[in-house]
C-alpha positions as CSV (number, residue, x, y, z in Angstrom):
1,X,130.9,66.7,36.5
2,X,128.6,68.2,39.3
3,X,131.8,67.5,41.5
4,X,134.5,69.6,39.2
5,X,131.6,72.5,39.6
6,X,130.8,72.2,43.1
7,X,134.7,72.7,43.7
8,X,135.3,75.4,41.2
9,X,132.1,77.1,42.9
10,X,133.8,76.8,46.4
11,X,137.3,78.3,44.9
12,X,135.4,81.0,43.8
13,X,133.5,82.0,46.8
14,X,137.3,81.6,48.6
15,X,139.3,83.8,46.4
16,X,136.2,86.4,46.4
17,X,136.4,86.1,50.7
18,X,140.0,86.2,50.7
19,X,139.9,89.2,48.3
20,X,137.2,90.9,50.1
21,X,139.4,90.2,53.7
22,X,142.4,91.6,51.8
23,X,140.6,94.7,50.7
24,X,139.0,95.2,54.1
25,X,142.5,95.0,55.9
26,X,143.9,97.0,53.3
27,X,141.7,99.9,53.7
28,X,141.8,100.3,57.1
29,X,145.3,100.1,57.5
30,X,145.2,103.1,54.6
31,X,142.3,104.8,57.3
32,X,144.6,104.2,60.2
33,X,147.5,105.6,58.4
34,X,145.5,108.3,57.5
35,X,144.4,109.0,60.8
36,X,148.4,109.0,62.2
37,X,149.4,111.3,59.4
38,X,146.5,114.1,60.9
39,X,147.1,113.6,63.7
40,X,150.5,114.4,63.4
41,X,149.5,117.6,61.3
42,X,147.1,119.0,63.9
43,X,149.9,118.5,66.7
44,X,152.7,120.3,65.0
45,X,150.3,123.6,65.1
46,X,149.8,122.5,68.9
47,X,146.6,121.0,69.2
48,X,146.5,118.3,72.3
49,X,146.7,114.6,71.2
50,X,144.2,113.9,74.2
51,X,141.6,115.2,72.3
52,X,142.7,114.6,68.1
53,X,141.1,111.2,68.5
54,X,137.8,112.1,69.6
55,X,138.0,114.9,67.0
56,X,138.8,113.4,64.2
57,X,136.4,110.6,64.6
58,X,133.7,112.9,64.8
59,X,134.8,114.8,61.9
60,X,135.6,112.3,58.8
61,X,135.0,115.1,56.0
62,X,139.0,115.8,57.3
63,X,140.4,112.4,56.1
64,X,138.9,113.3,52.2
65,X,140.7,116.8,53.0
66,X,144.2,117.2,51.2
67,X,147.0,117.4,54.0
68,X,148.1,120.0,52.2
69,X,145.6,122.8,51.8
70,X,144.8,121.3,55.4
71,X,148.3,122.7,56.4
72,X,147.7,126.1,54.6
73,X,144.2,126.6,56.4
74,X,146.0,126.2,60.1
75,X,149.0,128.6,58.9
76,X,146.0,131.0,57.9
77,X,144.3,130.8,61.6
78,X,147.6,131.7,63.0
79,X,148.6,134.3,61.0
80,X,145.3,136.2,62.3
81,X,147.5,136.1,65.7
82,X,144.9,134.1,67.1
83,X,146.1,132.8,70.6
84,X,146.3,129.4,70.6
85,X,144.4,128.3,73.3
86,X,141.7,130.5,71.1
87,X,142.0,128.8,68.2
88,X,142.1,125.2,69.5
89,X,138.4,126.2,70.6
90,X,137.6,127.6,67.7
91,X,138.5,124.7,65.6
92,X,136.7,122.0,67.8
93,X,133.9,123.9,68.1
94,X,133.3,125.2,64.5
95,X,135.8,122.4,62.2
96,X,134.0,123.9,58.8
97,X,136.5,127.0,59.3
98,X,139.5,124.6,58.0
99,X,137.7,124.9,54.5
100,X,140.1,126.6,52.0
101,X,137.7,128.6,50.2
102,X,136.1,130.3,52.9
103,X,139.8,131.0,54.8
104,X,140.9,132.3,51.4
105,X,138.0,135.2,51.0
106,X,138.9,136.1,54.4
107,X,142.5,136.3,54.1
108,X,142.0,138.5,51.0
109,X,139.6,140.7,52.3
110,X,140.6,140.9,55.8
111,X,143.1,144.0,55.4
112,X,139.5,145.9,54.0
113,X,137.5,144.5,57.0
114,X,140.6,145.8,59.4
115,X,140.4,149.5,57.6
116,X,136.8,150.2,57.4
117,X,136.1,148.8,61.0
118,X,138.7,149.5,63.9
119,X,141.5,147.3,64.8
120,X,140.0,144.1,66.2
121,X,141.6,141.7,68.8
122,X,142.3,138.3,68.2
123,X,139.5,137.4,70.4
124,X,136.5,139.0,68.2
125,X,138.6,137.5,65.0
126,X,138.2,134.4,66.5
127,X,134.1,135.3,66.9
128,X,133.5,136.9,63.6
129,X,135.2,133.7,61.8
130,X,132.5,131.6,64.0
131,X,129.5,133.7,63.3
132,X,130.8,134.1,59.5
133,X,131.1,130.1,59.4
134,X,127.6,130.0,61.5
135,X,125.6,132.6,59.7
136,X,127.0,132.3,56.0
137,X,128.3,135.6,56.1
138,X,131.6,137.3,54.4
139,X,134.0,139.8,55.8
140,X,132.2,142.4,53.8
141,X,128.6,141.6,55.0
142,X,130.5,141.2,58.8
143,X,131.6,145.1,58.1
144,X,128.4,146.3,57.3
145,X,127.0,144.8,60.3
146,X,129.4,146.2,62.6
147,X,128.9,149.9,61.3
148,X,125.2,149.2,62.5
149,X,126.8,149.3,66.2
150,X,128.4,152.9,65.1
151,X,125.3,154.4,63.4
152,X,123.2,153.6,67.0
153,X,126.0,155.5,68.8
154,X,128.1,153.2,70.3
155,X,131.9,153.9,70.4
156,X,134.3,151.9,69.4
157,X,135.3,150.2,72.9
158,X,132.0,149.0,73.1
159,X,131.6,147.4,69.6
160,X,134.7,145.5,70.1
161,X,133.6,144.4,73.9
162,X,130.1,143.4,72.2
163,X,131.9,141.1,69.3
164,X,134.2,139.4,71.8
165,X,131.4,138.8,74.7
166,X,128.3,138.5,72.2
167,X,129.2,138.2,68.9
168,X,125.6,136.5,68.0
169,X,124.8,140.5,68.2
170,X,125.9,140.6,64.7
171,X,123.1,138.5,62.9
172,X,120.5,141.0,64.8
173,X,118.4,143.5,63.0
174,X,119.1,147.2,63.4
175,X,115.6,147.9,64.9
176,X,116.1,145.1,67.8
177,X,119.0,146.8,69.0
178,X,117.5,149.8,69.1
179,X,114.3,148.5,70.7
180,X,116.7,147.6,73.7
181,X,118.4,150.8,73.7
182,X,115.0,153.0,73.7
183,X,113.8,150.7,76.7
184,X,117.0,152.0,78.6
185,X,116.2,155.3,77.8
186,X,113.0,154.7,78.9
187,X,113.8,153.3,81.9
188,X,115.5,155.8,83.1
189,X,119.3,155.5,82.2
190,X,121.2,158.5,81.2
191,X,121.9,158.3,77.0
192,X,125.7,158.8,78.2
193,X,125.2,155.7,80.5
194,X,124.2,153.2,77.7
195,X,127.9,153.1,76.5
196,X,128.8,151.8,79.6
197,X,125.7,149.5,80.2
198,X,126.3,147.5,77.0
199,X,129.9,147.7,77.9
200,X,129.8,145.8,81.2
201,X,127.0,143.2,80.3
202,X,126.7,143.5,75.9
203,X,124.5,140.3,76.3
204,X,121.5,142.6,77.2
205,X,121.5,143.2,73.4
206,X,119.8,139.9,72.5
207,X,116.7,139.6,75.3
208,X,113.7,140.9,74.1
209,X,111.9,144.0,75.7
210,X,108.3,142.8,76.1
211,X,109.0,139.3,77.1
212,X,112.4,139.6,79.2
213,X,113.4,143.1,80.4
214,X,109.5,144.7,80.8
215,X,108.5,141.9,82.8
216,X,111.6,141.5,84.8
217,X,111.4,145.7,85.8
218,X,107.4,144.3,86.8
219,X,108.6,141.3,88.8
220,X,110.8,143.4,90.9
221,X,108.6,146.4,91.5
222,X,106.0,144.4,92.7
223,X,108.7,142.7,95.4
224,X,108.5,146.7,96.4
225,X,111.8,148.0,95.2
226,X,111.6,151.4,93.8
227,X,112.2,152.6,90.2
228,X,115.0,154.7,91.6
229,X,116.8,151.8,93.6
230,X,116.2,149.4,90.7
231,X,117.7,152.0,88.5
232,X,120.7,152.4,90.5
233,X,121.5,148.9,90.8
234,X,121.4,147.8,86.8
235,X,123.9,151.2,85.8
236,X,126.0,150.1,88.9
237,X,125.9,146.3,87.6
238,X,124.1,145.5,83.9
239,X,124.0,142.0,85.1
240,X,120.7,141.8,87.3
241,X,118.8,142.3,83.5
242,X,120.5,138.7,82.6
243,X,117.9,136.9,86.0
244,X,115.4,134.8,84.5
245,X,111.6,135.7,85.5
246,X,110.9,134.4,88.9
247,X,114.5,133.6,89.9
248,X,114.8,137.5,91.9
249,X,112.0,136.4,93.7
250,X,113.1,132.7,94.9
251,X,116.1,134.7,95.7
252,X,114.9,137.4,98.0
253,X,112.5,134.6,99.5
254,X,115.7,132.7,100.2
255,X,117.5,135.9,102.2
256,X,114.1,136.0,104.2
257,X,114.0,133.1,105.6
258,X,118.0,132.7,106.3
259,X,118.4,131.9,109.9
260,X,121.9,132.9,110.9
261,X,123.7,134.9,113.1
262,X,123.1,139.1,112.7
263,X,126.4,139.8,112.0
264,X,126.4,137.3,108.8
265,X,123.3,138.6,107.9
266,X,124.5,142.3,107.8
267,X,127.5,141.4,106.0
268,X,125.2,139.7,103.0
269,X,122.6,142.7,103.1
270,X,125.2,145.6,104.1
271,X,124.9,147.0,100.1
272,X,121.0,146.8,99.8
273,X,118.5,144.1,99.5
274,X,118.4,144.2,95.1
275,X,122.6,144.0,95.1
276,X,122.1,141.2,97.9
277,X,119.7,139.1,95.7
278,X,121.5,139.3,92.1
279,X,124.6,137.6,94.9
280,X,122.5,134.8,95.4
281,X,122.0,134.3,91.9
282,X,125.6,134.5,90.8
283,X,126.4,131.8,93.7
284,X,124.0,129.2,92.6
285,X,125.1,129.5,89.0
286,X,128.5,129.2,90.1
287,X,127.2,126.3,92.0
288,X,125.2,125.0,89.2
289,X,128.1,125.3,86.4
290,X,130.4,122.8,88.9
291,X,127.3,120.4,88.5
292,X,124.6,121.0,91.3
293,X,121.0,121.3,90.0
294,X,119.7,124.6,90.9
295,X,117.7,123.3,93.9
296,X,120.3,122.1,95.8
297,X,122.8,124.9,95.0
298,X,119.7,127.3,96.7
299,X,119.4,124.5,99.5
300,X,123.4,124.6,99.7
301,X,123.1,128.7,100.2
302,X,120.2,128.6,102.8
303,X,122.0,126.0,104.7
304,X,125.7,127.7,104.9
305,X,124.9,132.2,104.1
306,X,128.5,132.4,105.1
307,X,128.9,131.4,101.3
308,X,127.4,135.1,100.0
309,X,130.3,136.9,102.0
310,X,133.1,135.6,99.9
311,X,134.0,136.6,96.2
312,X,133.2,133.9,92.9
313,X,136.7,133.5,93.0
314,X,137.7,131.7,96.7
315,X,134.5,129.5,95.9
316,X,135.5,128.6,92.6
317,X,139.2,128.0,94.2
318,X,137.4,126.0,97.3
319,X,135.1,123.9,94.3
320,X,138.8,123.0,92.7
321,X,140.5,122.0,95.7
322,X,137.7,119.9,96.8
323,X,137.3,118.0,93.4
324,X,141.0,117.7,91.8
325,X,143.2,117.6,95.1
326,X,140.5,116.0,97.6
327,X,138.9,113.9,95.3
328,X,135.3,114.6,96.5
329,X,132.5,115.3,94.1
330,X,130.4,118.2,94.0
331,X,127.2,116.3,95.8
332,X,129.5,116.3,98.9
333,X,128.8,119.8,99.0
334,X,124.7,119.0,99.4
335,X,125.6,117.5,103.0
336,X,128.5,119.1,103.5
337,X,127.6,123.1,102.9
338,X,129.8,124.1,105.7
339,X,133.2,123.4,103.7
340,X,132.2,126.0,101.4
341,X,131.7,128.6,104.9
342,X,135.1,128.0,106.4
343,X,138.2,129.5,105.7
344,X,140.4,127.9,103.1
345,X,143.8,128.5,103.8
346,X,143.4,128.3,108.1
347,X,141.0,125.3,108.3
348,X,140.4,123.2,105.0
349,X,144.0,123.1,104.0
350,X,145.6,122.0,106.8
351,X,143.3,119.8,108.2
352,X,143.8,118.2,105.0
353,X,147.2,118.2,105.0
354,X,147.2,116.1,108.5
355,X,144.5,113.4,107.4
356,X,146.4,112.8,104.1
357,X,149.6,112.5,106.1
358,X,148.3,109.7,108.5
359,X,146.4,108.0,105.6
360,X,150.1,107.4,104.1
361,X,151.5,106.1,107.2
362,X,148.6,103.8,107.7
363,X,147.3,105.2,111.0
364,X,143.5,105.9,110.0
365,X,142.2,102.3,109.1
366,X,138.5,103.8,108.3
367,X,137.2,106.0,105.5
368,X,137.6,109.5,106.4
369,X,134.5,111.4,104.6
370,X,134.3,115.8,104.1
371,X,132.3,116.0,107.2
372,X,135.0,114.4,109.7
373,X,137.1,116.5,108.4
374,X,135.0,120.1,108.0
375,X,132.5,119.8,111.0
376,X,134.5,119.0,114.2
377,X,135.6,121.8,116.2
378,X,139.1,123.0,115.5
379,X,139.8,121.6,119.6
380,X,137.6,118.3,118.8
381,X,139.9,118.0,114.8
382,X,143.0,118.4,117.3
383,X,142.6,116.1,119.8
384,X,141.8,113.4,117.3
385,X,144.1,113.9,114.5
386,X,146.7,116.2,116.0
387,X,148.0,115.0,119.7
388,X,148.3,112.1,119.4
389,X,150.8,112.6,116.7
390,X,153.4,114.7,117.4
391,X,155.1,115.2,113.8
392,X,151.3,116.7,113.0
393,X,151.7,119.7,115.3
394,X,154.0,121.1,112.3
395,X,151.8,119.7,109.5
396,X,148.8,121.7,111.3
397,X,150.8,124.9,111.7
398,X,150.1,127.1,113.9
399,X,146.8,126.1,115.2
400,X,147.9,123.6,116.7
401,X,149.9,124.9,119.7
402,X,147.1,127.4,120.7
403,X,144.3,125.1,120.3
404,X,142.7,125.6,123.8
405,X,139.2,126.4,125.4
406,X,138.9,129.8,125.3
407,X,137.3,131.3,128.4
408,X,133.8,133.4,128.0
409,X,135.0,136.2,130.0
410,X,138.5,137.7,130.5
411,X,140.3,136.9,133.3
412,X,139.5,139.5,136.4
413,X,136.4,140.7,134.2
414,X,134.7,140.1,137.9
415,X,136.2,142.8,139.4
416,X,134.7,145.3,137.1
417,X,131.0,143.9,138.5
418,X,131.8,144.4,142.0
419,X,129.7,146.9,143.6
420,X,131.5,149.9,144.9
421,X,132.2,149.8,148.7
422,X,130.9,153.3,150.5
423,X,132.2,154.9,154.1
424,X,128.7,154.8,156.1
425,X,128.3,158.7,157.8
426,X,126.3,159.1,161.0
427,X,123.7,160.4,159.0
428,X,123.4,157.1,156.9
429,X,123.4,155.2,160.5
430,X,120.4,157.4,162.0
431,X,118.5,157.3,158.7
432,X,118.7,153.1,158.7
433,X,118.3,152.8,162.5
434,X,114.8,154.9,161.7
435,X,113.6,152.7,159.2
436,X,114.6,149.7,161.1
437,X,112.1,151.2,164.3
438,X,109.0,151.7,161.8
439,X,109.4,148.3,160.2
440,X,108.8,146.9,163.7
441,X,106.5,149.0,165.2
């Protein structure tokens, strides 16, 4: 009897694993399916499948979604002639805008918004659907927010530049804005210059006047810069107002200390000392959004001030090259500042081109690092890499067939240093024949 129970208890706990295993398979085959068929949905609209994994693991609420109203939501995005590229961002970063509901109230009252505001890019659609997703707010409460921007005076232009650059501007109160504004005014900046102020740099909006802007203005009048030069400087470029307290300073102490040759130096400081320092800040950013800590983006500056003379966009290009075609990282650029000083197409692209070349033949059998191939001499990189090789005179262009030591001086320079020859009268004979007799006498 125990025997015919102990059996039938052991059946039972089987049928209830094997049910259980069955179950288990079952629904996550019906999860993987799921995951295929969304997958497939968010491609069709364009999105990249690199990324829909990641995505839709991190955002389960879509597999409850119905694939349907799903496919409605995405037709609605487009149909605001978002670009796509826009809206793939906007999606990953803010998912909660796929919600029916809330793309429905905006599709209805979207014409109204268009009407009573001015005719907004796809850009600041993309924005105001973020901030309306962000901040809880509807197309109507959006509109009244804007026409805060038109009651302070601003035109139309800037509004729209200040909802595609800083749309966060929206959720702030009237007398902030206008707190920023009056400390303009204030300031110093022509009324008819504010337009263009918050045009060029709208983020300006959202720092606060007694503990950002006021004490910034202090920082740099005690560094001795006039009111008027300091003046000058944020209508010609609103950007110097975005430096955090204490970074103008580490920057000017920076250009103080640089030890370089003069004409460098005059090339960094040839527009003023205050245009010079908000430079240095823009290239360690740059510096620092490639992955340097700020320290060593300053240390990367005071070791290679070459770097200030060229534009964000031939150091960004440089930074590329050096990380997806070179396949160096960024810290290279701590003991290597001098790639980021030399010329680009004359010397780091071909010298490039040659090592890369005689890697694939086999002919360097050690590891070539970024300093063997910035900091030799363009005669030293030649005689090491280029003649022995003859195919890599082509490969190096055309520095390789003038690669030479150049002489100091011109030749027959000499001639212009040698003293003038002069006929000797008979007065000139008499007059050295006297001075001759007194010197012995």
């Amino acid at each position: 009897m125990a025997v015919r129970r102990r059996n039938a208890l052991i059946l039972i706990s089987t049928f209830s694993t094997n049910f259980s295993t069955i179950s288990h398979h079952h629904h996550h085959t019906s999860h993987y399916r799921k995951q295929i068929s969304l997958a497939n949905l968010f491609q069709s609209f364009g999105f990249p499948s690199s990324n829909l994994h990641h995505f839709l693991s991190h955002n389960p609420f879509l597999f409850n979604s119905d694939p349907s109203h799903l496919r409605k939501s995405l037709s609605t995005l487009f149909s605001f002639r978002i670009p796509q590229k826009t809206l793939i961002s906007l999606v990953h970063d803010c998912p909660s805008v796929l919600e029916p509901q809330f793309l429905h109230n905006w599709e209805s009252a979207f014409p109204k918004f268009k009407s009573n505001a001015f005719n907004p890019s796809p850009l600041m659609i993309a924005n105001l659907l973020r901030c309306s997703r962000k901040f809880h707010l509807n197309p109507l409460q959006l509109s009244q927010k804007v026409e805060i921007f038109k009651g302070l005076g601003f035109s139309d232009n800037v509004t729209a530049r200040v909802l595609e650059e800083f749309p966060s501007a929206v959720v702030m109160t009237e007398d902030k804005i206008a707190g920023v504004i009056d400390f303009l005014v204030e300031f110093g900046v022509p009324r008819d210059e504010i337009d263009r102020v918050v045009r060029l740099y709208p983020r300006v909006l959202g720092f606060g006047v007694e503990d950002r802007l006021k004490p910034l203005i202090h920082e740099m009048r005690g560094l001795g810069f006039s009111r008027r030069e300091i003046k000058a400087e944020v209508v010609r470029d609103p950007g110097i107002l975005g430096m955090e307290i204490g970074e103008f300073s580490r920057c000017l102490k920076l250009l103080q200390s640089l030890k370089c040759r003069e004409a460098v130096k005059e090339s960094i400081l040839g527009d003023g000392l205050v245009r010079a320092c908000f430079g240095v800040k823009l290239r360690v950013d740059c510096l620092c959004c490639h992955g340097l800590i700020r320290r060593d983006a300053l240390k990367v500056l005071w070791k290679e001030p070459r770097l200030m003379s060229y534009e964000l966009e031939d150091i960004e290009k440089k930074i590329e090259f050096l990380v997806q075609r070179m396949k160096y990282g960024v810290e290279c650029l701590h003991e290597v500042p001098e790639y980021l000083g030399v010329n680009f197409e004359k010397q780091i692209v071909p010298r490039y081109n040659v090592i890369e070349y005689l890697k694939g033949k086999g002919a360097i059998g050690f590891e070539v690092g970024l300093k063997d191939i910035i900091k030799p001499t363009r005669l030293r990189f030649y005689n090491l890499y280029v003649k022995p090789y003859p195919e890599c005179e082509k490969i190096y262009g055309r520095f390789s067939g003038k690669v030479e030591v150049k002489r100091k001086h011109p030749d027959g320079l000499w001639k212009l240093f040698k003293p003038k020859k002069f006929s000797l009268t008979s007065k000139d004979v008499k007059n050295m024949k006297a001075f001759m007799d007194s010197s012995l006498v």
